[in-house]
C-alpha positions as CSV (number, residue, x, y, z in Angstrom):
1,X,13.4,0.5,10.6
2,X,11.9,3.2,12.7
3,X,12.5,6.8,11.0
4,X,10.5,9.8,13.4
5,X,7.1,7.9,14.4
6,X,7.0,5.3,11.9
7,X,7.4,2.1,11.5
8,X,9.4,0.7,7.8
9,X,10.7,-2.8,6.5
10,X,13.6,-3.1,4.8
11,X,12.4,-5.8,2.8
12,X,9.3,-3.6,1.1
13,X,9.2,-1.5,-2.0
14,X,7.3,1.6,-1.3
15,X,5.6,4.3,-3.4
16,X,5.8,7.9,-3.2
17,X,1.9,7.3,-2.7
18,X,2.1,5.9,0.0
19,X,1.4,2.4,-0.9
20,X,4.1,-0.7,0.2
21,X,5.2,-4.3,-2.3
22,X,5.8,-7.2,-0.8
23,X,7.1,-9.9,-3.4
24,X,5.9,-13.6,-2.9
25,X,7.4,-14.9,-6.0
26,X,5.8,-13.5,-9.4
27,X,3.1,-11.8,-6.9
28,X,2.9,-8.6,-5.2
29,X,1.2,-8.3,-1.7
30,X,0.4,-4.4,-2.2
31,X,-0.8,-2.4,0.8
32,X,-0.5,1.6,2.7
33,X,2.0,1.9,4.6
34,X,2.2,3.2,8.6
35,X,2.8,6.7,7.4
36,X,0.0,6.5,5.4
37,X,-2.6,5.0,8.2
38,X,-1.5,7.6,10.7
39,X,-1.9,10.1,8.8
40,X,-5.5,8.8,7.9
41,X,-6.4,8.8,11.4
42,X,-9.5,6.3,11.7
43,X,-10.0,4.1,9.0
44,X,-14.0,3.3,8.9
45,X,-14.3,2.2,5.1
46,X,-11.9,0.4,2.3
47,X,-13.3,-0.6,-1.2
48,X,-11.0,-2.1,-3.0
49,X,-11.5,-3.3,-7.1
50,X,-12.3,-6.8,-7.3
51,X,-10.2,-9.9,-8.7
52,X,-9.6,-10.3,-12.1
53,X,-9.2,-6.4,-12.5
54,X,-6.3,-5.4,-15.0
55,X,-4.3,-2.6,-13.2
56,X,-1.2,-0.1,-14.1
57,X,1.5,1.5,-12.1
58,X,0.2,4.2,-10.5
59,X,-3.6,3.7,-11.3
60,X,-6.5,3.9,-8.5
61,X,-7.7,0.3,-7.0
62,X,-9.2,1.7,-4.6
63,X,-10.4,4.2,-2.1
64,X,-9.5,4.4,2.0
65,X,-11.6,6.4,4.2
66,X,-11.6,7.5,7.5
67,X,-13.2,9.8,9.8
68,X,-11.0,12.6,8.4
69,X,-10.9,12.3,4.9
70,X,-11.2,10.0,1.4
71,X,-7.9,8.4,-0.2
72,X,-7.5,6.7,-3.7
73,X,-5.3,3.7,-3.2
74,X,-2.6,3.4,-6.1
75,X,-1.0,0.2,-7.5
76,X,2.7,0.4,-7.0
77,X,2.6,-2.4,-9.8
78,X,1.3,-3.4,-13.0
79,X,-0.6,-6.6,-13.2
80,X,-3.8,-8.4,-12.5
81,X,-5.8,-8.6,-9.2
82,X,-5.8,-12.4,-8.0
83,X,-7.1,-11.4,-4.4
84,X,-8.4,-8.4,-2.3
85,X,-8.2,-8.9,1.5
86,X,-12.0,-9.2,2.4
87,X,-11.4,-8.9,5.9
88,X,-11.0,-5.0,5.4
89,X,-14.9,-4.9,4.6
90,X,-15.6,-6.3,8.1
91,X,-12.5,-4.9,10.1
92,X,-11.1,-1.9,8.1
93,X,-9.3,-0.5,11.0
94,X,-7.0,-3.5,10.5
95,X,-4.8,-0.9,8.5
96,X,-4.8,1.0,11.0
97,X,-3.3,-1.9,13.7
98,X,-1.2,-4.0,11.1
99,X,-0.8,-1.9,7.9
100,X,2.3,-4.6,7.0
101,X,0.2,-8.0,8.3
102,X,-3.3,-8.3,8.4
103,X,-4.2,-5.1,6.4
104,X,-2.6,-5.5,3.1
105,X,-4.8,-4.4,0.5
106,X,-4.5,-6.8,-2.7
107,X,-2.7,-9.2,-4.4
108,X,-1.6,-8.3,-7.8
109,X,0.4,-11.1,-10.6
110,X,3.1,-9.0,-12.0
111,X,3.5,-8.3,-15.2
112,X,6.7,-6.7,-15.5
113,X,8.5,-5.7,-11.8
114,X,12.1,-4.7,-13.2
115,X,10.1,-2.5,-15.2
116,X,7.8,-1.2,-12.2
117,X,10.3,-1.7,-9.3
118,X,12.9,1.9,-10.8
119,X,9.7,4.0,-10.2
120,X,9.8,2.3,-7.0
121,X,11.9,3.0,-3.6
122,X,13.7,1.4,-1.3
123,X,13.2,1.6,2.9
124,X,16.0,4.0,3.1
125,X,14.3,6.5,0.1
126,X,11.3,6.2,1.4
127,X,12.8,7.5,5.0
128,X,13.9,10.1,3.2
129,X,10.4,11.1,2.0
130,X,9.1,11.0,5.2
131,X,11.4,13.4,6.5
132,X,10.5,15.9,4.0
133,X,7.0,15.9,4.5
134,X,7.3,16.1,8.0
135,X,9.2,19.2,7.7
């Protein structure tokens, strides 16, 4: 789904954050999504928390920046950490070029997604957000 300059799938949950789910079974695939990265500009620097970290809904796992400004990263989900994309260190402007591929963020187990997925929204409520802000 393309809504004004940027790119959605239909298939993701999305924060009001900024921050996209993918499920792959009882894990989440978490990352920022191509609103988020353009409005980043250059991304020069991710740290992310490491494996094994306990997170909530909504806390910070992270920070993004760029040659603009400093971002906390939010977990959409509640859950553990099982594995942090360590190609970001080396290549962070790979959320910049494939925010939904090759520059997801984390993998978190979930703890409780029916629970976490009504603070969640969908593609289409997400294209609505957009459209506000860009107001």
């Amino acid at each position: 789904m393309q809504v004004l300059n940027y790119n959605l799938q239909d298939e993701l949950y999305y924060s009001k954050e900024h921050e996209w789910v993918r499920l792959e079974g009882k894990t989440a695939v978490v990352g920022i999504t191509d609103y988020a990265q353009k409005q980043l500009h250059e991304i020069v620097y991710v740290e992310v928390q490491k494996g094994g970290s306990e997170v909530k809904q909504f806390q910070t796992i992270g920070t993004v920046e760029s040659v603009k400004s400093v971002s906390d990263i939010f977990s959409p989900v509640t859950g553990k950490i099982t594995e942090v994309n360590t190609q970001l260190a080396e290549s962070p402007e790979l959320l910049n070029q494939d925010p939904y591929g090759k520059g997801w963020i984390a993998k978190i187990s979930l703890t409780d997604f029916k629970r976490d997925s009504q603070e969640l929204l969908t593609a289409k409520q997400y294209a609505e957000l957009i459209k506000t802000l860009e107001r």
